[in-house]
N, C-alpha and C positions, 0 to 999 in steps of 0.2 A: 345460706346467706353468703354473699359475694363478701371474699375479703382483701383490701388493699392491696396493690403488688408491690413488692419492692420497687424501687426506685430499677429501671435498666442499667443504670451506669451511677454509680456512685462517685460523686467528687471526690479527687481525693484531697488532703488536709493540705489546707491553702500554704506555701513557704513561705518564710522573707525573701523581697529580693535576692540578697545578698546569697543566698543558698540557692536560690533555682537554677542557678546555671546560665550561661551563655546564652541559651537561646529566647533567655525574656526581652532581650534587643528588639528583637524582632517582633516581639508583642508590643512592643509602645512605638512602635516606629511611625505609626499614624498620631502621635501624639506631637503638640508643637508648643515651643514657648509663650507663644499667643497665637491669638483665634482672629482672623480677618472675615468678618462675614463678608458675603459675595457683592454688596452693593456699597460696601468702606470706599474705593473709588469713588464713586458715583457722587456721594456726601462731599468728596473728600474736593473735587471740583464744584461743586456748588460752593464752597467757603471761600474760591476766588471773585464770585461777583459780590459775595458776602463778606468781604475785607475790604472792597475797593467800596461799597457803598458805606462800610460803617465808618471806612475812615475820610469818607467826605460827608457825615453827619458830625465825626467829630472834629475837623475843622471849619466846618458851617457851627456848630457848638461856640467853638472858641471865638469866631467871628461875631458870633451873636453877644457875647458876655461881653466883648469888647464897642459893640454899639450902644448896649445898654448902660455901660460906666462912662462913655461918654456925654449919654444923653443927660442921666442921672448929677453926676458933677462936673460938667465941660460943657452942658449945655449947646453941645456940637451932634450934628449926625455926621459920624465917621466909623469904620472901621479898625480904624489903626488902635496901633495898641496904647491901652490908659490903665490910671492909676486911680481909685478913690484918693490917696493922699495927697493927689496933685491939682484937687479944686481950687479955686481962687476963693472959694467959698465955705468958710468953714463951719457955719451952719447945717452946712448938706450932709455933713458928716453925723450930725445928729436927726435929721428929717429922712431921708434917703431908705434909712435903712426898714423904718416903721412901713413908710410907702410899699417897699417890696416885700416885707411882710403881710401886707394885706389884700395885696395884688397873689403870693401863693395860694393865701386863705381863701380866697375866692375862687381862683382856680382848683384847689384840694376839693373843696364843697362844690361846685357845678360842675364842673370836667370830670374827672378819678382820684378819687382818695390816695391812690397808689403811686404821685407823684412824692406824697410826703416822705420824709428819710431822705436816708442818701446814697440807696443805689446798690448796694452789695444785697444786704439783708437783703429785699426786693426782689435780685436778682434769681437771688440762692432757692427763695420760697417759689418762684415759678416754674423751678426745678424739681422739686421734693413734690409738693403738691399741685401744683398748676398742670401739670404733664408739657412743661417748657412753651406753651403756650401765652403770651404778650397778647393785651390788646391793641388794638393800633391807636389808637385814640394816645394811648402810652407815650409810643413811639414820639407824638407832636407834644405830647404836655409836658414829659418827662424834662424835656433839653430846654423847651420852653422856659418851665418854672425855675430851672435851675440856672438859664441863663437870667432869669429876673431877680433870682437873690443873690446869685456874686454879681453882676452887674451894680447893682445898690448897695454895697457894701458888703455882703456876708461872706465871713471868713471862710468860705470853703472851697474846696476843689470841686473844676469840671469830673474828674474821672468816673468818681461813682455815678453821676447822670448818665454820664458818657457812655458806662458799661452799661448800665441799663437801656440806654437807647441803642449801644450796637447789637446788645442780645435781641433788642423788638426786632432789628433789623431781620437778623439769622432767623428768627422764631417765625416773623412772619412772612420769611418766603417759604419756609418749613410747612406754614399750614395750609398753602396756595397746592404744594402737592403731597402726593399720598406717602407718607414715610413714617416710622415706627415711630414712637415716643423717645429713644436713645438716640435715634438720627435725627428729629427736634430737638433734642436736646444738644447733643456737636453742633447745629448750625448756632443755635441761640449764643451756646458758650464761644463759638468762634467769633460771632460777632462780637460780641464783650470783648474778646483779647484784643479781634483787631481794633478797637474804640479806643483803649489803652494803649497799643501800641503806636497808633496814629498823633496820641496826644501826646504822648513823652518821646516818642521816636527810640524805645524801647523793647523792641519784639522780644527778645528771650525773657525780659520779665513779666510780660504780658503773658506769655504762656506758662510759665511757673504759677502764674497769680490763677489763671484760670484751671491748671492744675491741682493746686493747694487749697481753694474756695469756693471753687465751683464745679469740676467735674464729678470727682468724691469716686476717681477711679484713676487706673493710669493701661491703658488700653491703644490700640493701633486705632481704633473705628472712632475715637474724639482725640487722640491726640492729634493724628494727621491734619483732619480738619481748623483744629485751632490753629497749630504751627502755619500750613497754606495762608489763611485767614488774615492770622499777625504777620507774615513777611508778604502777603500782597497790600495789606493797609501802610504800610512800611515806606514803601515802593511808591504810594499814590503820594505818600506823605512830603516824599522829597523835596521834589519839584516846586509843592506851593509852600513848605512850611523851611527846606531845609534840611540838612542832615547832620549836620552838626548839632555835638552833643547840649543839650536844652541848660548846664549850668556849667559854671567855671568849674577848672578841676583847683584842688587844694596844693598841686604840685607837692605829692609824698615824694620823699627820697626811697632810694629799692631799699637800704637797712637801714632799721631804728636801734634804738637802744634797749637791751632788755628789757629796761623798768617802764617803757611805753608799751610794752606788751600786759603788763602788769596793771596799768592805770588804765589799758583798752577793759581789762576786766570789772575794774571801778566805774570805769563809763558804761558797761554795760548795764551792771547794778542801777546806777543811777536811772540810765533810760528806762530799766524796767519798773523801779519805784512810780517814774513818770507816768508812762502806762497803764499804770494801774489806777494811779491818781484820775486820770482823764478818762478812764472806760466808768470808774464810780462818776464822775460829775456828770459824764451826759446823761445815766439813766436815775441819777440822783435827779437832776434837772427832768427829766420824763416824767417822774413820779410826782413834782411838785406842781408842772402843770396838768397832770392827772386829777390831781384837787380841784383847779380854779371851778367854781361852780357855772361857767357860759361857755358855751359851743365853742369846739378845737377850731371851728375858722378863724379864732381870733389870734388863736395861737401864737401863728410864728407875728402878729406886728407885736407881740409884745417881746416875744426875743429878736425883734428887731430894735426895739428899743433897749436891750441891754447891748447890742451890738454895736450903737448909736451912741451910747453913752461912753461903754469904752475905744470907741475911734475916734472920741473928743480929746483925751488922752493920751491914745497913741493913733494914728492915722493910720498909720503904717499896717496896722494890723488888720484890716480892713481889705479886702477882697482877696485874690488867688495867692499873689504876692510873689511871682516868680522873680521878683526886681529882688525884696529882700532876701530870697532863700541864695540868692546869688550871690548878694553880698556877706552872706553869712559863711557861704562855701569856700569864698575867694578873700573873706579875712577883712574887707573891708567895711565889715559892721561895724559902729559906735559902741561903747559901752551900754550909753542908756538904750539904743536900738534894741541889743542883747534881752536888755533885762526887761525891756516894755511888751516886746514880743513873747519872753518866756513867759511872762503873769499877765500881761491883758487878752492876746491872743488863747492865750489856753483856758481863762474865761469865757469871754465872749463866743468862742468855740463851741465847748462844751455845753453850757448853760441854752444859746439861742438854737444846738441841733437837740436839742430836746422837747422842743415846741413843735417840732414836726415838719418844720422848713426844708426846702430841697437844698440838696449840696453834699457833697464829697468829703474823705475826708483823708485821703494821701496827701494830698499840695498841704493843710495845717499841720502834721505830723511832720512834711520835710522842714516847716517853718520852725514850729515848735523844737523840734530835735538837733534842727541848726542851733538854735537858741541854746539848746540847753548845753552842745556843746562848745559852743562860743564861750559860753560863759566859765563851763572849765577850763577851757585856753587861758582864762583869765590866773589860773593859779595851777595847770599842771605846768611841766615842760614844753619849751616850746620844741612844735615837731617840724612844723610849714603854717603857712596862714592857714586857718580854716580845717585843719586837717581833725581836728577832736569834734569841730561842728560835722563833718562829713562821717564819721565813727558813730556818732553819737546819732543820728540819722535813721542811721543803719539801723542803732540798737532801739529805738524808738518803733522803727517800722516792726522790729520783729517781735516787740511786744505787745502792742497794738494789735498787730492783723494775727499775732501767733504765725507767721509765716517767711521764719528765716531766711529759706534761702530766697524766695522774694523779693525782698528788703536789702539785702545784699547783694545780689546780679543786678534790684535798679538802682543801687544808688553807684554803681560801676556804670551801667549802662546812662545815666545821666551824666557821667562826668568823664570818662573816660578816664579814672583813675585806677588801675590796677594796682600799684604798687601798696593800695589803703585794701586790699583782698582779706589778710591776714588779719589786720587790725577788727575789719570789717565783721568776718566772722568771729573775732572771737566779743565781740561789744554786744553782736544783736544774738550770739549763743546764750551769752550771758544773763541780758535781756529775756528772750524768751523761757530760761529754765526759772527765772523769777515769776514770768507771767503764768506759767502751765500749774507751778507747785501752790501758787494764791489764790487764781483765778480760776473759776469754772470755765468761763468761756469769754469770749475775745467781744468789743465791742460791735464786731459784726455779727455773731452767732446769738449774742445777750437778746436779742430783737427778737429772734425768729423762736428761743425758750421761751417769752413772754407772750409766744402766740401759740406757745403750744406746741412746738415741735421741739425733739433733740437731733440734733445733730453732730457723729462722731466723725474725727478728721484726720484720727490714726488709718494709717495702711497698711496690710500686711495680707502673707499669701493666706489664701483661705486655706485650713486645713484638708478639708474636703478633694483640694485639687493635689493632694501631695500623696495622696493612699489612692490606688487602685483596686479595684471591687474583689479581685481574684487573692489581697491580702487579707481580709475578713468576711469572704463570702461561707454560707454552711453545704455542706451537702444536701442535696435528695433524699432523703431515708423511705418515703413512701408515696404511694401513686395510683389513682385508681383508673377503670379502664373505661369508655366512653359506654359502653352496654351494662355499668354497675347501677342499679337502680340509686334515687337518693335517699331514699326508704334504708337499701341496705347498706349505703356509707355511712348513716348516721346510726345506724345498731352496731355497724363496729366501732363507730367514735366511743359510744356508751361503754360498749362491751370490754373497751380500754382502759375506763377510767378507775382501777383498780390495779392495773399494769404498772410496772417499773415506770416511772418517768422518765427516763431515756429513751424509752421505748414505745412509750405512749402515742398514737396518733397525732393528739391533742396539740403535740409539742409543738410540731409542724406549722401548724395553724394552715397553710398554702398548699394548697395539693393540686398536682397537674394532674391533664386530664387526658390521656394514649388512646392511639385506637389501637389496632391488632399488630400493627406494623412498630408498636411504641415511638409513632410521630405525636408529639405536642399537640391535641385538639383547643383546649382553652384550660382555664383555673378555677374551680372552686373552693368558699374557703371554709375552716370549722365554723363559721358563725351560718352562714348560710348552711351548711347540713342539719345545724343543732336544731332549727328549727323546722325540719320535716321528722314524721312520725312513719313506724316501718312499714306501713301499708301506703307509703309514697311509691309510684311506681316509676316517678318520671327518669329515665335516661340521663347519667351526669352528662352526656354527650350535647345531650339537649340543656338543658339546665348550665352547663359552664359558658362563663363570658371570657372573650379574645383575652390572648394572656399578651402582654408590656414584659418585653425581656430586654435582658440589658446583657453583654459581655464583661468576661472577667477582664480584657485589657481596659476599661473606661475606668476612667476618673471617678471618687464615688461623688463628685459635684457634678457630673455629665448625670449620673444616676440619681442622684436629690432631684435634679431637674425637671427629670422625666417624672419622679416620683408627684413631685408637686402640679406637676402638667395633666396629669392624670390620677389626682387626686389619691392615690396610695399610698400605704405603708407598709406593704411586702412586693419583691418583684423579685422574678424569675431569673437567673441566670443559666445564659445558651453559648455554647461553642462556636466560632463565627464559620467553623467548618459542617457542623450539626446545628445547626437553627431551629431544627423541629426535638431535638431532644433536651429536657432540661436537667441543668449540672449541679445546679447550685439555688441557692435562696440569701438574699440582703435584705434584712430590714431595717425598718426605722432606727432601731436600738444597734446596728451595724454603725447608722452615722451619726449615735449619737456617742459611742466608743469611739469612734474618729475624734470628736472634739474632747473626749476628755485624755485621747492622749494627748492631745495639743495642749489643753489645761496642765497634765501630770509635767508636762516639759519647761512649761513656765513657771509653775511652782516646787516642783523637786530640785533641790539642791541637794549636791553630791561633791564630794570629792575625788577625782580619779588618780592624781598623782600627789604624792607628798608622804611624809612617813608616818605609816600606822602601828597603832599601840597595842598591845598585847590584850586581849580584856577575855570575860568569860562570856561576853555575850556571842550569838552567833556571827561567822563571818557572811560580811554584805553579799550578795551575789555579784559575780560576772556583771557588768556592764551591758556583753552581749546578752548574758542570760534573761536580765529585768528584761532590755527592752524585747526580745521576744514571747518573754511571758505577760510586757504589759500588752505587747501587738495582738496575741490568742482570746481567741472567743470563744468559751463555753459553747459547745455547739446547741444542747438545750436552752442555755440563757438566752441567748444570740435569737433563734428559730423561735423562741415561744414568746419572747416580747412581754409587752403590760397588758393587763385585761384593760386598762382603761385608753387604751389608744385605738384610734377607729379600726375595723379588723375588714374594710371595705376594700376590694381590689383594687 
């Protein structure tokens, strides 16, 4: 009976870095900070007709909600810009808005469901599950519906339509040609930025936003695209809308006074109470028209009617409101303006997007958060006009979307105020570390839990790409030869099982498969031997399938990769100078030691400097020493794996 041959070359025991010497340089030299796949260009150009068409969707958008607030209260066909609180009719302020609730509702129920909302959630879900794929029909009803409810009143923002409509854009010229799901997905997300960017004339925060919300990577092959995207929508935007920054600045002085540093910290508080307050009313408001017992087409006219009622109130509160968030920024709010805006606004808001009505929700955050900092202007110090409503903004946004730096770069990029940077970040830091520690998730993520999906928004390096295979690969210990019957590898498998288990066949579980020359024919593995009996005559030669090898310089993410591409969980390691000889073995339980040193790193606390105490217990080890002993792999543990993991090639 034929028995095993040793391995030809035995690995030898893999070092740290740190120890192997100079010449591992040269073993990662093919490695690179990022990965450019070969058609990132190619996307990367496509995202210029795709910026220039989303951002003349999104001023055909804004041209539209301003025909419609004409028609609505001015009783005029015009484009130019209007106000709901500037009808002569003050009526309309309570009719208007049911109207265009009933007119979504109809539209929701015959056209697509998937106008309702306001536009992120939407977006985000066409991503995760849609395979970035928009209908077109979308594309028309999306901007549509959204132009019929702020048009008629409703407090919300063009943006979230906006982004939904320039993703339809990206997405469906995406599905016109033949491109991956990740490259539908950069057109879609590029279009969204440029939408955003078009509408506020704020590209760097249009790419943060699509960053932070919606890529759910930070990568060359979609950042390119979206950046191109937002600075050609940019670009288109100039000319017809302008470039000048969309509100007054607050005129900050370059130094404040310590204790505004201090009250920036209270405003932040505040804004994140805020945020919380408003991400509970609109899915508080969701839940209660979830009750009504008659069909959601009725939905949004009855939170038209709450919209109606409180624009009887205050008027002002009633559609985009670029006129008030100006005045809010630039100091020349009222007191009651302040206060009418901070409590009816954040009503009618809240309560009417919960019915399922189209519309956005940045533009009533910049309103609301003006508000709520106008209003402490009222009783901190004074700094500049407007300058605690522009803070307060900030901190609002970062509570809200959970998207700091966002919120921060737009409300700079809206106003052109630098000198509020400092303030800025520390109101919406503060903001957000109230929102993260109370709230599970943000009013745009709460949507898409309730349909079933999670969604995480932390970023960090995968472990996986930080450890190379040649630090936890095992050796070769045994081999059999392509003329060994299967008959007689499986009576030595037997013949073992009584053996040292370090020495056992079994350990291996992978066994390559030599011809005479000890080239690499294929692999077989102990589960496919265990089941032939000795009077098997068949040839491993014949019997072994193409062996999946990987080198020790890769990534053990390039090797996950491969692993899940070809369904395994053991694979072969080859020298990139010996290809047909193999050196090594990585399995599953290789990368599942990868992530628990990433785990031991995050949870081990140590102290390395500071003065220690004399005891009788033993001393700690070396620093160096742990983490080499936490890096080491049992070469049996490592090589034999779980019997409950598939043991398929």
């Amino acid at each position: 009976m034929s028995r095993p041959q040793p391995a030809p070359q035995q690995a030898a025991r893999p070092r740290p870095p740190q120890q192997a010497g100079h010449g591992l340089a040269a073993k990662v030299a093919h490695l690179g900070d990022f990965h450019v796949p070969p058609r990132a260009v190619a996307i990367t150009l496509l995202a210029i007709p795709v910026g220039a068409a989303a951002a003349l969707v999104a001023v055909g958008l804004l041209k539209l909600i301003a025909l419609f607030t004409n028609l609505a209260f001015h009783g005029r066909l015009s484009i130019a810009d209007a106000t709901p609180h500037g009808t002569p009719h003050r009526w309309l302020l309570l009719v208007m808005p049911i109207v265009g609730g009933l007119v979504i509702g109809l539209m929701a129920r015959y056209g697509s469901e998937k106008i309702r909302g306001h536009g992120m959630p939407e977006a985000i879900e066409s991503i995760l599950v849609g395979g970035s794929r928009v209908q077109p029909r979308v594309a028309v009803l999306k901007p549509t519906s959204a132009a019929v409810s702020i048009g008629t009143g409703g407090p919300f923002g063009a943006e979230g339509p906006i982004i939904m409509t320039g993703g339809a854009v990206g997405s469906i010229l995406a599905q016109f040609l033949k491109v991956t799901t990740d490259e539908r997905k950069a057109l879609l997300v590029a279009g969204s930025a440029a939408g955003m960017a078009a509408t506020f004339n704020a590209p760097l925060a249009a790419i943060l936003l699509a960053v932070e919300l919606l890529l759910f990577e930070w990568r060359p092959r979609t950042y390119l695209p979206v950046a191109v995207a937002a600075v050609t929508a940019t670009l288109v935007r100039g000319p017809i809308l302008g470039t000048a920054p969309l509100f007054g600045g607050a005129h900050v002085p370059a130094h404040l006074a310590p204790s505004a540093y201090g009250l920036c910290v209270v405003a932040g508080l505040a804004a994140g109470l805020l945020a919380l307050g408003a991400t509970a009313l609109v899915y508080f408001s969701e839940d209660l028209f979830a009750k009504l017992p008659f069909h959601w087409m009725w939905w949004p006219a009855i939170g038209g009617a709450i919209i109606g009622i409180g624009g009887w109130f205050e008027p002002h509160a009633l559609g985009v409101g670029y006129d008030v968030i100006d005045q809010l920024l630039t100091g020349r709010a009222t007191v009651g303006l302040v206060l009418g805006i901070l409590v009816v606004k954040t009503l009618i808001w809240g309560l009417s997007l919960g019915s399922g009505t189209s519309g956005g929700v940045l533009a009533p955050m910049f309103m609301i958060g003006g508000a709520l900092g106008a209003a402490e202007g009222l009783v901190f110090p004074h700094v500049s006009p407007g300058f605690w409503a522009l803070v307060s903004l900030a901190g609002v946004l970062g509570g809200v979307m959970r998207s700091p730096l966002t919120g921060i770069v737009f409300c700079i990029e809206l106003t052109h105020e630098l000198n509020a940077l400092i303030p800025m970040v520390i109101t919406a830091s503060a903001a957000y570390l109230l929102s993260v520690i109370v709230l599970k998730r943000s009013v745009l993520t709460e949507k898409l839990a309730r349909r079933g999906l999670h969604l995480t928004r932390e970023y960090s390096v995968d472990p996986l790409e930080t450890h190379l295979v040649r630090q936890l690969e095992t050796p070769v210990t045994a081999t059999f030869r392509a003329a060994t019957t299967a008959g007689e590898a499986a009576a030595a498998l037997r013949s073992d099982a009584h053996a040292d288990p370090r020495e056992q066949l079994a350990a291996q579980r992978l066994y390559p498969v030599l011809d005479e020359a000890d080239r690499l024919l294929g692999v077989v593995t102990r589960r496919e031997l265990a089941h032939r009996d000795g009077a098997d005559a068949t040839p491993l030669g014949e019997l072994a399938r193409p062996a999946v090898t990987a080198h020790d310089d890769e990534t053990l993410r390039a090797l996950a990769n491969r692993m899940a591409q070809h369904d395994i969980t053991r694979i072969l390691i080859v020298s990139r100078d010996a290809p047909a000889r193999p050196e090594g073995i990585v399995s599953l339980r290789h990368l599942l030691h990868a992530r628990r040193i990433d785990v031991h790193e995050e949870q081990h606390a140590q102290r390395h400097l500071g003065i220690r105490r004399t005891t009788a217990a033993s001393p700690a080890p070396a620093p160096e020493a742990a983490e080499e002993a936490l890096a080491a792999v049992p070469a049996q543990q490592a090589s034999s794996g779980s019997t409950a993991l598939s043991e398929t090639h």
